[in-house]
N, C-alpha and C positions, 0 to 999 in steps of 0.2 A: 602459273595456271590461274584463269579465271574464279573468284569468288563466285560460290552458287548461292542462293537466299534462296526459300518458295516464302514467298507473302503474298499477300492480299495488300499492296501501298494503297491507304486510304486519305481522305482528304481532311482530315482533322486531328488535331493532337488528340483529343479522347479517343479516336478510334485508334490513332497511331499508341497509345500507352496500352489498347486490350491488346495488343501483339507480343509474343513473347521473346519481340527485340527491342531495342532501343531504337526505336523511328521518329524520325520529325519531319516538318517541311519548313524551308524557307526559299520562302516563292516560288520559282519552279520548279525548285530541286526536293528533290528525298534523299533522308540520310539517315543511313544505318549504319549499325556496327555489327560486324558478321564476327561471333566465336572463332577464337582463333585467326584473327585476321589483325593488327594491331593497330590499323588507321581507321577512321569513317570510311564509310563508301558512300559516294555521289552517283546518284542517277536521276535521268530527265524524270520528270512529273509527266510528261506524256503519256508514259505506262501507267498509269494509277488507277484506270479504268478498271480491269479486270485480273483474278487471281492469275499471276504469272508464276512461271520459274526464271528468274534473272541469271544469266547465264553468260553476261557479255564482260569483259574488263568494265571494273570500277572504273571512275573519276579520282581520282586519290589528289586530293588537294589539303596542302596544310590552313587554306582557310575555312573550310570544311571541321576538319578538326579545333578550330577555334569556335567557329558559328552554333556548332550545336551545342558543346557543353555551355556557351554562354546563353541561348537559348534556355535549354533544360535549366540551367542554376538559376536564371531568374525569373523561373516560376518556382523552385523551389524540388524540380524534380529531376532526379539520380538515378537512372534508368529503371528497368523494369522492375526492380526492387522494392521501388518506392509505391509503386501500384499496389503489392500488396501488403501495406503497411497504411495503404489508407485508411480501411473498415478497423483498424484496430484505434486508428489514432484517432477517429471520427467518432468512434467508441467511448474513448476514454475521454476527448473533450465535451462532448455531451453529457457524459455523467457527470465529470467531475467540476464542471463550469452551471449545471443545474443544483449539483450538492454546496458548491463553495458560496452559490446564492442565497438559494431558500434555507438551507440550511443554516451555514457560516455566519449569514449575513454580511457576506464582504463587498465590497466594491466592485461592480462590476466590470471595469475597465483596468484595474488590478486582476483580478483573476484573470482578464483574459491574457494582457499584456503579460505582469509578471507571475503567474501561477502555472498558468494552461499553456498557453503557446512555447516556452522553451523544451517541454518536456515533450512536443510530439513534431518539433522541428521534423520537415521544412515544411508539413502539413497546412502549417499556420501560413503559410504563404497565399495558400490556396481557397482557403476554407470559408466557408458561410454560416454567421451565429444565429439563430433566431431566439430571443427570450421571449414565451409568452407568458405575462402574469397572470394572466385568468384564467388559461385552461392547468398552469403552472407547471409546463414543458419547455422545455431546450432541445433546439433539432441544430445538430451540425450535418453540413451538406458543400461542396465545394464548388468552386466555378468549373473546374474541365469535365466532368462524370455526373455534375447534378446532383440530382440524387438516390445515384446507383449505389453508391454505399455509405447513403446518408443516416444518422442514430440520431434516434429520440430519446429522453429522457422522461419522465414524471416523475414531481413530487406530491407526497404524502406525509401531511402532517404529522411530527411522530417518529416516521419512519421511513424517514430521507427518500432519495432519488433512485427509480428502478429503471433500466432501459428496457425498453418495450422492442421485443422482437418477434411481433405479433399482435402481441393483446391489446385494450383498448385502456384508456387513463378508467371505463367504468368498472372493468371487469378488475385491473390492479385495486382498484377502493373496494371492491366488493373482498379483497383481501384480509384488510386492516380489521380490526378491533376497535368501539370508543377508546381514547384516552382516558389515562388516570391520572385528575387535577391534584395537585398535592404540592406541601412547602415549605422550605426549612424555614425556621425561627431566624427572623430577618433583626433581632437585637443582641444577637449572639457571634461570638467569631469566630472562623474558619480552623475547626472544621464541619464543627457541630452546626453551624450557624451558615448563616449569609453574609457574617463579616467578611472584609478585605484583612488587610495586614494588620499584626498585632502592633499593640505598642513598643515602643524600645527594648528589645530583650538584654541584658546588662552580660557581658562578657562580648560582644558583638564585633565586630569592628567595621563599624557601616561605611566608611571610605572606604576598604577593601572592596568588600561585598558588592555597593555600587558600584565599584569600577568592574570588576567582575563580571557584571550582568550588563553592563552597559557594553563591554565590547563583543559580548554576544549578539550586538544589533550594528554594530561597525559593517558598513553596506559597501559592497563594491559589484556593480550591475553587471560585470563582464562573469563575475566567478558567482553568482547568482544565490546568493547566502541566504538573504529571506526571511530570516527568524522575524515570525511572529507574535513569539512569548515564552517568556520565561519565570518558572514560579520557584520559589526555595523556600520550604519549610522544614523547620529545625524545633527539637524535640516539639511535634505538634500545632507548632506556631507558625502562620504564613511570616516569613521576616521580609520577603520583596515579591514584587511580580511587575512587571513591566508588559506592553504591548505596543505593535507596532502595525502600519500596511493596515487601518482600517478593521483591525483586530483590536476584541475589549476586553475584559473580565466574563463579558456576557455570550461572547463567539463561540458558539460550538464549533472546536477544530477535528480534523480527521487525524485518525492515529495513525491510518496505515495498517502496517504490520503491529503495531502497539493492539490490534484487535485481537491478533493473536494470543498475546497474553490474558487479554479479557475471558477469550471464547476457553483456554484453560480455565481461565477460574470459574466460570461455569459446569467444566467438569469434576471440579475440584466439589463445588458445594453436592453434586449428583453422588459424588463418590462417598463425603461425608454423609448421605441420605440410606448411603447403600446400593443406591441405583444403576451406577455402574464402576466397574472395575478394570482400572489401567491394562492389569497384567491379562485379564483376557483376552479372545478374539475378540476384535471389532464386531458391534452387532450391523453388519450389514447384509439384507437380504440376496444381495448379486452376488456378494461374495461364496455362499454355502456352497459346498460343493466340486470347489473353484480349487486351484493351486492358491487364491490369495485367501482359503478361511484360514489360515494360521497368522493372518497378521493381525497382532493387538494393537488394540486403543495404545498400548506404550509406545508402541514404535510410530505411530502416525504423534502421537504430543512429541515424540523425539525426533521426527524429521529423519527417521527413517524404516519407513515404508517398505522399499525396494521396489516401489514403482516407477517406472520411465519417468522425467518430468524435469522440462526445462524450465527455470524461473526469468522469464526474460519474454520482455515483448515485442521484439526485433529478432530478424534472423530466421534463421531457415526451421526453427523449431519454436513460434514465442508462445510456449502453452500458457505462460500465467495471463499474456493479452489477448489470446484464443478465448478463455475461459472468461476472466473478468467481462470484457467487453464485445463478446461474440458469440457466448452459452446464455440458453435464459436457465440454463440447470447447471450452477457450478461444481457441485457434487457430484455431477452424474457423468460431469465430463471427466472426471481425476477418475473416479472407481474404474473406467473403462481401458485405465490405460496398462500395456502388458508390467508384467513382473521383468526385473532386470537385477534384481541383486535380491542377497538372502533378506528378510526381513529383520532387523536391529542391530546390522552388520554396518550401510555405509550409509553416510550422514548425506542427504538429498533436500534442501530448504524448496520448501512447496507449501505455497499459497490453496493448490488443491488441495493439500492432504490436510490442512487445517479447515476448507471449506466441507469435507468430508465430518471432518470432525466435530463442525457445529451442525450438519444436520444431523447426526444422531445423538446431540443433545435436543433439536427439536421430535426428534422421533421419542426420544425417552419421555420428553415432558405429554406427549401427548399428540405431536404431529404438525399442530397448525401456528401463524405466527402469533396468533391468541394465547396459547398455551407457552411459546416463548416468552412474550412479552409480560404475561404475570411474572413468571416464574422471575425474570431480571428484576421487575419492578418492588417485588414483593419479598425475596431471595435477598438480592443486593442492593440494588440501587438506595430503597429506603430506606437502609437499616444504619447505611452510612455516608446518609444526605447530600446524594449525588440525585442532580434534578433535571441534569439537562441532556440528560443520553438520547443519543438518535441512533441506534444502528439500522442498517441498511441492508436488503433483500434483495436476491435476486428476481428475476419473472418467475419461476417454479413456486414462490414463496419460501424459500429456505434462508438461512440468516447467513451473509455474505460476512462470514466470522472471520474472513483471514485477513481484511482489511478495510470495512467500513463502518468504525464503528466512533461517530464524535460525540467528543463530550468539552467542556471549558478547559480553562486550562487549568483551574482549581479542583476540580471535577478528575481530572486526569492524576493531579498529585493526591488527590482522596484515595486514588485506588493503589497508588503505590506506598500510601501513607497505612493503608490496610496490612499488605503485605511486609512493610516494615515493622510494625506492629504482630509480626505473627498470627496474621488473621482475626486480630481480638480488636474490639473497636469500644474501647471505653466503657470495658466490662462484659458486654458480650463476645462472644467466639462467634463469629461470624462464619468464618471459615478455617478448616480443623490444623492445628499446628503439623499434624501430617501430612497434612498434604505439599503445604508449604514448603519442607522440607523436599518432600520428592520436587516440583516443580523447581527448586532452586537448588539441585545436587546436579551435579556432571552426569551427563545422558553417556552409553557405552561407546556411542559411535563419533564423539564429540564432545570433548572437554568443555568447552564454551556454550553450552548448551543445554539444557534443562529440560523443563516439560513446557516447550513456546516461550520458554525464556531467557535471553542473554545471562552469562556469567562471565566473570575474571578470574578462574582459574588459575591460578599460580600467576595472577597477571600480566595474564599473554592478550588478553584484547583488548586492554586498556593499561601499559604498564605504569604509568604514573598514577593511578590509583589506586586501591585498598582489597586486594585479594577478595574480601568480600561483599565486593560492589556488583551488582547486577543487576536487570533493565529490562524496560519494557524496550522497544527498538520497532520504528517504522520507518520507510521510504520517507526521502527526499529529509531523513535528519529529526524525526521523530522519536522521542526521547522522554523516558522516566526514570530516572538515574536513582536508586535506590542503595543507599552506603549506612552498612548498622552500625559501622563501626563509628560514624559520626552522626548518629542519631538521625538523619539528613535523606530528602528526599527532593532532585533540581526536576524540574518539568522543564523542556524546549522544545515545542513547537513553532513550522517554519516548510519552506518550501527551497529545500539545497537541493542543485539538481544533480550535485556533486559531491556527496554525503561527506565524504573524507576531505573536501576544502574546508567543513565547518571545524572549528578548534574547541571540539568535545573535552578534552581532556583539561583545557587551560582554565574552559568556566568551571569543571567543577572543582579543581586543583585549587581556584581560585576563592569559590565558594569555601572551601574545606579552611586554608588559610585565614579566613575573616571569624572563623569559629573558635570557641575555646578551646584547649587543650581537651578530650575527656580525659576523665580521671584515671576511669576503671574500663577497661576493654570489654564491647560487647560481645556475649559467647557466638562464636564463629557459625556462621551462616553458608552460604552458597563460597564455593570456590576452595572450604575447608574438606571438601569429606574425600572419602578413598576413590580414587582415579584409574579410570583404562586411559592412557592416551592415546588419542586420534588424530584422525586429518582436521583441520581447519577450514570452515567453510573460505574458498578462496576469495580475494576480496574481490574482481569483476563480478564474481555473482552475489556479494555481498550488494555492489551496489544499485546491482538489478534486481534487488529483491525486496518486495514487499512489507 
């Protein structure tokens, strides 16, 4: 029986990809793939004029079947699929190609080659960069579509790169805050200070340890490894840090999902204040009313919610590429979404639900990103001579806490160097030993899991490590490796676009080995207290996750 199609055969590939078949032309032929039909089908270009019903036997030719996939693959496009995956992918290399600049300060031709382009294959095939240094914009746009679903970027000094989905780079500035100039003691060392690495610490064993951090930089371009930096401080003392790819001591890196942990300890110092409380509802005003007012601040820092929510930005569901790079409101896009499971019952990792959770820490401080930005500057940052923070906003003005938040990479081991420390920073308590506790205790829905923070539990996600090792944790191998038991905090920052090719457990296996024995056991932290077991978040979404 003849193959039926109704289309519209048009005379260009852009028009041929708005169709919601796979159409092409090569020369005077049109070729499509009809559902349920297992060959191409071949027909004159003759008809191309006017919407028809095709109605006659296909051409059914196996060179047909060779012409168009070789066609489509070298431009880089995979039938109608790929259309829409462009506004996400155009999305994210606008953002993340205007942050890894004016932010990072990295190499432009680095970012684009090895940062940006593998992560939004085969995009990169297609695509058009514009950097502009003066208006200090990134517009990605591509050659077949133009710029029908082309993204802008802006940055703001301060306060990294927003995509503009509307508004203008004046009305974003009209946003911001002055800055606040301020400096750690540049004759002093890390942490206190602006020094680099300390002197020889005596029990060491620095041919370990070098070889150690050195194969954390062992490159092979096919498996896309990337590490940009690695920092190891042991009881307080920076003992190595290396960089690599146009990365320095002085690059603001992105953390990722390591934001996550941040956007907690902002809740933490709120809680310490009084200001708000885990085990309540969430103060959201959409919620009241709702089947969702019973879900608390706990269940969203525990990742479970019981909101709908895929973490993936590919596929028939990418809510986490929907929101990052297609919402100017990313909070506003996660609260909307239905109820699916009981609230603190099933473990759901979401980038929304932590984006939810730093705007009602801007709601509490007062609403606007002004009132954020003290509160970090004046709260954390200064207190424990982190200088170089840039977190990053959506268009709403709300703080993109589930994933943009860089800092150096010295910078990054301060915060884990806090939290190793029990929230006490060289005499002051910065942030309350309880809370610490909670954020670093097994969540009900999820062993491995805390409050936005990785654990090792009985050493199920890292078994070559120390039960009480636990992490900040970001996309593409972002990494704060926190172990009390060895005094010991490793920083790795990096762009693996294949998180579990990177040999996590070797560097710090290997760091640990270059150390002295301790004497006396540090009292048990994360991974020691009373346990529900649960499911495990699986690892394909582990590695699609922020």
């Amino acid at each position: 029986m003849p193959a039926l199609i109704s289309v519209k055969l048009q005379t260009s590939i852009a028009d041929c990809l708005s169709l919601k078949l796979p159409l092409c032309r090569i020369g005077r032929l049109s070729i499509a793939y009809c559902p349920g039909v297992t060959s191409m089908l071949l027909f004159p270009a003759a008809i191309t004029a006017e919407e028809k019903t095709v109605s006659q036997s296909p051409i059914k030719s196996p060179l047909v079947s060779i012409l168009c996939p070789i066609l489509m693959s070298s431009l880089g496009l995979y039938g109608c699929a790929f259309q829409d995956e462009i506004p996400i992918a155009s999305g994210y290399a606008a953002k993340n190609i205007c942050s890894d600049y004016f932010v990072s300060g990295l190499n432009p031709e680095t970012i684009k080659i090895r940062l940006v382009a593998p992560q939004i294959k085969p995009f990169n095939k297609i695509w058009r960069v514009n950097l502009d240094e003066d208006k200090k914009n990134v517009t990605v746009s591509d050659i077949i579509f133009g710029n029908r679903y082309a993204h802008e970027a802006h940055y703001r000094e301060g306060f990294g790169c927003t995509l503009l989905h509307g508004s203008t780079n004046d009305e974003l500035n009209q946003q911001i805050p002055p800055l606040k100039t301020w400096s750690i003691p540049t004759d002093t060392q890390w942490p206190i200070g602006a020094g680099g690495t300390a002197p020889p610490v005596s029990g060491i064993d620095y041919g370990t340890l070098e070889r150690s951090v050195e194969n954390a930089f062992e490159e092979d371009r096919d498996l896309g490894i990337n590490t940009l930096s690695v920092a190891v401080a042991y009881k307080d003392q920076l003992l190595m840090e290396k960089y690599a790819m146009s990365a320095t001591a002085q690059s603001r890196l992105i953390g990722w999902s390591m934001t996550k942990s941040f956007t907690s300890t902002l809740v933490g110092l709120l809680f310490d204040q009084g200001k708000l409380d885990p085990k309540k509802a969430a103060p959201v005003a959409e919620w009241k009313n709702t089947e969702k007012q019973n879900i608390t601040l706990e269940n969203l820092l525990h990742m479970a919610g019981g909101l709908q929510w895929s973490e993936t930005s590919k596929g028939s569901t990418p809510d986490q590429g929907i929101m990052l790079f297609r919402q100017p409101d990313y909070a506003g896009y996660y609260l909307k979404k239905p109820v699916v499971a009981e609230p603190g019952v099933q473990f759901n990792y979401s980038t929304g639900a932590t984006s939810l959770i730093a705007r009602i820490v801007q709601h509490q401080l007062g609403g606007s990103i002004n009132h954020t930005y003290q509160f970090m500057q004046d709260s954390l940052f200064h207190k424990i001579a982190i200088s170089s923070a840039v977190l990053e906003y959506d268009e709403a003005g709300q703080p993109s806490g589930g994933a943009n938040l860089y800092m150096t990479t010295r910078d990054w081991t301060r915060l884990g160097l806090l939290y190793l420390r029990q929230g006490n920073w060289f005499g002051e308590q910065i942030l309350s030993k309880e809370w610490i506790q909670f954020a670093t205790s097994p969540s009900p829905a999820n062993a491995q899991y805390g409050a936005q923070i990785w654990l090792n539990t009985e050493q199920k996600k890292w078994p070559a490590l120390p039960a009480d090792t636990y992490a900040f944790v970001g996309f593409e191998g972002q990494y704060v490796i926190i172990v009390p038991q060895h005094d010991l905090v490793v920083t790795r920052l990096g762009a693996t676009f294949e998180t579990d090719r990177f040999a996590l457990e070797a560097l710090i296996s290997g760091v640990i080995s270059s150390l002295p024995i301790p004497a006396t056991p540090t009292a048990p932290s994360a991974g020691s207290h009373p346990i529900i077991v649960s499911p495990v978040l699986d690892p394909e979404q582990q590695r699609t996750a922020l």
